[in-house]
N, C-alpha and C positions, 0 to 999 in steps of 0.2 A: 366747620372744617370738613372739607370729604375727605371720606377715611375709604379703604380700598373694601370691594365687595367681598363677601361672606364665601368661603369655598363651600360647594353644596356637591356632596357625592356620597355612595352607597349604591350598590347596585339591585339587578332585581332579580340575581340571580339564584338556585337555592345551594348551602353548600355541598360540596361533593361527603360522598357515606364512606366514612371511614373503616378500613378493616379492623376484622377484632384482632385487639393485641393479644399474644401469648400469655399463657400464665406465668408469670415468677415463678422463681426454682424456691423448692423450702429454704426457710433459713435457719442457718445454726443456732443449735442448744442455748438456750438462755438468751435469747436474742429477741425484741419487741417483732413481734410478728406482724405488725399492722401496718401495712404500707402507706406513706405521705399521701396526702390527698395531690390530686393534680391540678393545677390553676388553668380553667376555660381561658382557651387562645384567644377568646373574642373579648374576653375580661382583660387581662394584660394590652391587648394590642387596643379595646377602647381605652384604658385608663392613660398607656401612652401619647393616644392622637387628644388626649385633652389635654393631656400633659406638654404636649409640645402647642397643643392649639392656645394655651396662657402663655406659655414665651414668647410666643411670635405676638400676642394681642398685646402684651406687655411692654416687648419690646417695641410696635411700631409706635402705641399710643405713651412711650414712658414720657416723650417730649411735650406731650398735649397736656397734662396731670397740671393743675394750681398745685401749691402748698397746702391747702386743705384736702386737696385729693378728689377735687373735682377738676370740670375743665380749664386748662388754660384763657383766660377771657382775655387776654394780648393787653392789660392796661383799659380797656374803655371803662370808663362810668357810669352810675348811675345820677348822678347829683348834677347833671350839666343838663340845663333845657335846650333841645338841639336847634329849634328856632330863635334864639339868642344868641348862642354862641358861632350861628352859622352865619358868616359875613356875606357871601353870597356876590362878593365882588363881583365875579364876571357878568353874571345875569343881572344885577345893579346896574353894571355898567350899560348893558344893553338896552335893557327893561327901565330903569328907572329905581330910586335908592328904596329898602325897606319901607316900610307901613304896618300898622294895626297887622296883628292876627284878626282875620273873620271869623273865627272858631274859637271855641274851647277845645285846649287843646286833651288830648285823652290820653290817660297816662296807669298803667297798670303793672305793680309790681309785686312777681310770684314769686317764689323762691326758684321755679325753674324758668321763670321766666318775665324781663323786663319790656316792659312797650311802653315807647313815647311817642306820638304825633301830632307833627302841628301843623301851620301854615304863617303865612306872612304874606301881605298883596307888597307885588312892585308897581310903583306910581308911574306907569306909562302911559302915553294916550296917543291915540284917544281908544284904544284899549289897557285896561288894567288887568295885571294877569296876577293870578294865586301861584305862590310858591308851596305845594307839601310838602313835607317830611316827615319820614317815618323812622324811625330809630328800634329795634331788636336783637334782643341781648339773650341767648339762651344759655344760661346755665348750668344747664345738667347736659341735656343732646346735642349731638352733633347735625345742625343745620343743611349742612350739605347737600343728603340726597332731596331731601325736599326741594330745596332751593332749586338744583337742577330739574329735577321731575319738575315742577311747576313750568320753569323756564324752557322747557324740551316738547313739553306737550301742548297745542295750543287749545287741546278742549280744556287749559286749565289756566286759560284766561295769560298768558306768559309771553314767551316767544321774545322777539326782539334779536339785535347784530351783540354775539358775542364780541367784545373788545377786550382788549388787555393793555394795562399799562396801571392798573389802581386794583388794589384788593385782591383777594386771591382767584374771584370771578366774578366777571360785571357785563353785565347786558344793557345795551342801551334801547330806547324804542318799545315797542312789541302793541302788547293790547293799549298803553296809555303813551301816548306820542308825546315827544322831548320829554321822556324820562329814561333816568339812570336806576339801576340796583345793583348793588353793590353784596358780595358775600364777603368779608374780612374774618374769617377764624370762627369764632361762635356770636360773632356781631352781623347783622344783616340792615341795613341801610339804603334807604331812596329818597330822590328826590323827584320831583315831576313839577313842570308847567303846566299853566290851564289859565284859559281866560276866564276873570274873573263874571264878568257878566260879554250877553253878545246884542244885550236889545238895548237901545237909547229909550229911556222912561220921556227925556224931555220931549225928543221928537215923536216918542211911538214908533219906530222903525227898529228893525234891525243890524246891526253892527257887524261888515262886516268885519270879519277875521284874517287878518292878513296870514300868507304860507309862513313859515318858518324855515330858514337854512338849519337843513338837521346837519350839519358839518360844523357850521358854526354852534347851536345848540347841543353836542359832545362835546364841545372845546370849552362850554363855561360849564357845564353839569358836571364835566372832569375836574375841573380847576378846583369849580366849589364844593366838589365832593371832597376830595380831598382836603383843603383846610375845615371842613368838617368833620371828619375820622381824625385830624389832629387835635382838634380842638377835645371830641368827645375822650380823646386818653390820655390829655394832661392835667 
């Protein structure tokens, strides 16, 4: 979830020199002569700017909180393998019905942090193409500015046409072509096409690669995204 940037201020100024105050007039017979100490102005007025800097943190993230008191994880799970549960109709439909995973899939589970990835080939030809997916479940942090910094900058491998229509922010494209990534809350998700192999072993030649309509590859990565983020939170 992106949460809003951190207010950064302080100046570099020095304070201005205060005049000396007057002395106190004596004080009357039998009376504690010892005057109150006085509270540093920089002490009350820092302990206020924390003071209102937890209400407003409080307040924006109260809605983000689980019931244990971390973050809201919006319903997804852990116990669902996502190349299983992912139908993949549209690109099925395209490509050709599921097959074997080529991989073992890689699966790592932190207390802050869940990771699933798999793959599935679709039986088309006479190219066969890998389906990935990647499944990411953070726990404790908020995903967000990474997600974007990654996506923002392309010395970091990202980029791609920001779209909207699924999750809370979703990039299609960029460094890995006909793929989706998806940000939904503290869940992060993608999918990507790739041919599975491009050289024919029988003939010895190489295979080529036909273009892909990236218009119509959005239209089934959207589809199939989505009945995948349902699938992972029911």
């Amino acid at each position: 979830m992106i949460s809003e940037p951190e207010l950064v201020g302080g100046g570099g100024f020095p304070d201005p020199v205060a005049p000396p105050l007057p002395h106190p007039p004596p004080a009357p017979a039998g009376q504690d002569t010892a005057a109150p100490r006085a509270r540093r102005p920089w002490l009350w007025a820092l302990g206020g700017a924390v003071v209102a800097s937890a209400v407003w943190a409080g307040g924006l993230y109260a809605y983000e909180r689980g019931q244990d008191g971390g973050p809201d994880l919006g319903g997804y799970r852990t116990d669902r393998d996502p190349c299983q549960v992912a139908k993949a109709e549209g690109l099925a439909a395209a490509f050709g019905p599921k097959g074997v995973s080529p991989d073992e899939p890689l699966k790592v589970d932190h207390p802050a942090l869940f990771q699933w990835s798999c793959s599935v080939t679709l039986a088309s030809k006479p190219i066969m193409y890998t389906l990935h997916i990647s499944y990411d479940l953070h726990r404790v942090t908020d995903p967000g500015p990474e997600f974007l910094a990654v996506r923002e900058d392309p010395q970091l491998l990202g980029g791609g046409e920001r779209i909207s229509g699924i999750g809370e922010v979703a990039y299609f494209g960029g460094y890995e072509e006909n793929s989706l990534t998806v940000l939904d809350g503290q869940a992060v998700l993608s999918m990507s096409l790739q041919p599975t192999d491009d050289f024919d072993e029988d003939t010895n030649q190489p295979i080529e690669v036909p273009e892909l309509d990236p218009a119509a590859m959005q239209t089934y990565l959207v589809e199939d995204m989505r009945q995948l983020m349902t699938a992972l939170r029911s």
